[in-house]
C-alpha positions in Angstrom: -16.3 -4.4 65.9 -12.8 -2.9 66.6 -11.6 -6.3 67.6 -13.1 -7.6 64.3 -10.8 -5.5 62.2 -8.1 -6.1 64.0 -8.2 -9.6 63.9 -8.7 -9.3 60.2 -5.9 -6.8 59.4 -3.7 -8.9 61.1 -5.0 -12.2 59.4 -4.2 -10.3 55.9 -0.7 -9.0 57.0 0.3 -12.3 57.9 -1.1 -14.1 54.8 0.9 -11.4 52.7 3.9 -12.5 55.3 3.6 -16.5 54.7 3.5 -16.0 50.6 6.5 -16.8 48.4 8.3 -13.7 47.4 7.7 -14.4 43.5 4.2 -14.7 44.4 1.6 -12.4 42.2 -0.3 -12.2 45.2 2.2 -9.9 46.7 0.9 -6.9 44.9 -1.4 -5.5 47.3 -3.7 -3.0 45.2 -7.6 -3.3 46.0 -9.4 -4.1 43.0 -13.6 -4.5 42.7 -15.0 -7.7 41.6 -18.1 -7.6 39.5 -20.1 -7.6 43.1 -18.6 -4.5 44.2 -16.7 -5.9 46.7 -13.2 -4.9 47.2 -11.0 -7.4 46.5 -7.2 -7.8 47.3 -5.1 -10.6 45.2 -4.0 -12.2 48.3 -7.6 -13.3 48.6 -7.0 -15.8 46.5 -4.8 -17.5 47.9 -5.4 -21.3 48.3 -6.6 -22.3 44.6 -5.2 -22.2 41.2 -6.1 -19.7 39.3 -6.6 -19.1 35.3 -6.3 -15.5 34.7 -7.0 -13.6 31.7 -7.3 -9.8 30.8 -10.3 -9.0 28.3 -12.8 -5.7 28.2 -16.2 -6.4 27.8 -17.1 -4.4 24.8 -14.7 -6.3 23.2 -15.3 -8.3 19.3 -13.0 -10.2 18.9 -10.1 -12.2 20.7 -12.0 -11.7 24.0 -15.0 -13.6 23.3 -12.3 -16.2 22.0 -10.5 -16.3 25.3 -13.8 -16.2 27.3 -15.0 -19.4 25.3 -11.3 -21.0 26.0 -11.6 -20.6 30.0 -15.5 -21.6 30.0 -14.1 -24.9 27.7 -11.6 -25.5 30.3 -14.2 -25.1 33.0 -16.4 -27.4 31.4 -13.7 -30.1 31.1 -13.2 -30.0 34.7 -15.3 -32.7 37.3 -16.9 -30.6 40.3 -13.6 -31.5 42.4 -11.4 -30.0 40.0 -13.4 -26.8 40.0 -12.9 -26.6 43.6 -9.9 -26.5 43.6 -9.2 -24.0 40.7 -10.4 -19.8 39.9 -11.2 -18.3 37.2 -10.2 -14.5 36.9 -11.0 -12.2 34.5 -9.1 -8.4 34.7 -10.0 -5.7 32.4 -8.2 -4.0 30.0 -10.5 -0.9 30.5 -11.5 -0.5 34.3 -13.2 3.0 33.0 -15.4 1.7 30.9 -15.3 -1.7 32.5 -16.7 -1.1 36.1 -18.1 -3.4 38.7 -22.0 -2.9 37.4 -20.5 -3.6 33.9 -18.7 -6.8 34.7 -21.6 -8.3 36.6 -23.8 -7.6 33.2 -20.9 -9.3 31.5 -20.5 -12.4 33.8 -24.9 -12.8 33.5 -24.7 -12.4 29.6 -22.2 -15.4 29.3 -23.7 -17.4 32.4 -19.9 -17.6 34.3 -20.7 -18.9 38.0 -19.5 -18.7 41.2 -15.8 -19.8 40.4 -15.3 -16.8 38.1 -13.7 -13.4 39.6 -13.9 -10.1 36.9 -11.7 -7.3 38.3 -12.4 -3.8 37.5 -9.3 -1.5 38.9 -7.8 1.7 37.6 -5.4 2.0 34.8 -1.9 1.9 37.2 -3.2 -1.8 38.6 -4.1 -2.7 35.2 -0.5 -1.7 34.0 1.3 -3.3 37.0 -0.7 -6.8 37.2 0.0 -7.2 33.1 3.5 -6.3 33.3 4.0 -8.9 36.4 2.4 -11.5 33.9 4.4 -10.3 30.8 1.1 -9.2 29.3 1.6 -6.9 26.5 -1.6 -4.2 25.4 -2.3 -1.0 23.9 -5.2 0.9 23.1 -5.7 1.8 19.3 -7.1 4.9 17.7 -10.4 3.5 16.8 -11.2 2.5 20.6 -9.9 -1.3 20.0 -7.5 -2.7 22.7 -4.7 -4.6 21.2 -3.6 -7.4 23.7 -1.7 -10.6 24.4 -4.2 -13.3 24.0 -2.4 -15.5 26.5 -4.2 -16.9 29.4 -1.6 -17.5 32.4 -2.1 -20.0 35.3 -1.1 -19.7 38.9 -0.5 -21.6 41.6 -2.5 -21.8 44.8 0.1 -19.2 46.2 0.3 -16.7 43.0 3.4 -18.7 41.7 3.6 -19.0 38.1 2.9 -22.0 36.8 2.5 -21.6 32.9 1.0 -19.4 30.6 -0.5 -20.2 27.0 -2.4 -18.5 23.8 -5.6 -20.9 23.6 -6.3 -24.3 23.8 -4.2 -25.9 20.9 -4.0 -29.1 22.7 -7.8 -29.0 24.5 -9.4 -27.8 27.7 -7.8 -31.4 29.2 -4.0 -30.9 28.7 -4.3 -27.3 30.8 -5.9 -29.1 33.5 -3.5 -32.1 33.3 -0.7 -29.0 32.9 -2.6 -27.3 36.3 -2.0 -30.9 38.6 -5.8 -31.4 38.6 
């Protein structure tokens, strides 16, 4: 079992060693996914990824950017979602925690290729100010936030980022290279 770690801390150090400096995936906090599991960006590595911050109690743009993502996943043939994530980060990981997201991610039927990350305010704060993500929290519980959903590359690389889908669900795959 020793030899098993080993082997996998080493795996992980030299996947964080073989990524572009400017990748996202160099942040190397441990989030939760809605199954509990801890989760480190680096893991994935290998698809492109459509990322988004939302909180689940949310009434209004999030359901909106939700819809977008499950438009643009809709769009895509069963190749295309192969070969592309969809990644969800809340706004409010205290509220927001792994048991949450999962109830979230059932209610609005998202699949396999979706990833909701529940971390703790710091990793919230870093990972949106690495995507230029602007948010606050307002005095009647609201969270005010950029609406923008941002794309990566299958290392972490920027590759755009966009407010909705003012063109379609095709022309962000066609802007993804799928």
């Amino acid at each position: 079992m020793k030899i098993l770690g080993l082997l996998l801390m080493l795996f992980s150090l030299n996947t964080l060693a073989a990524l572009p400096g400017d990748s996202l995936y160099q942040l190397n906090d441990e989030w939760q996914n809605h199954d509990e599991k801890a989760l480190k960006m680096s893991e994935l590595v290998g698809k492109k990824q459509i990322v988004a911050f939302i909180y689940t109690d949310c009434a209004t743009a999030c359901p909106v950017i939700v819809s977008d993502l499950k438009r643009i996943q809709q769009a895509m043939t069963q190749e295309q979602q192969q070969q592309a994530g969809f990644v969800l980060v809340s706004l409010t990981p205290g509220v927001d925690t792994p048991k949450v997201m999962a109830h979230f991610a059932q209610q609005r039927q998202l699949d396999q290729h979706w990833t909701l990350l529940s971390g703790n305010d710091d990793q919230v704060r870093t990972l949106a100010m690495a995507l230029n993500i602007k948010y606050m929290g307002l005095a009647n519980g609201e969270i005010a936030h950029s609406n923008a959903m941002t794309v990566l590359d299958e290392q972490g690389r920027l590759l755009f980022q966009q407010s909705g889908l003012p063109a379609g669900p095709e022309d962000v795959i066609e802007k993804m290279g799928l």
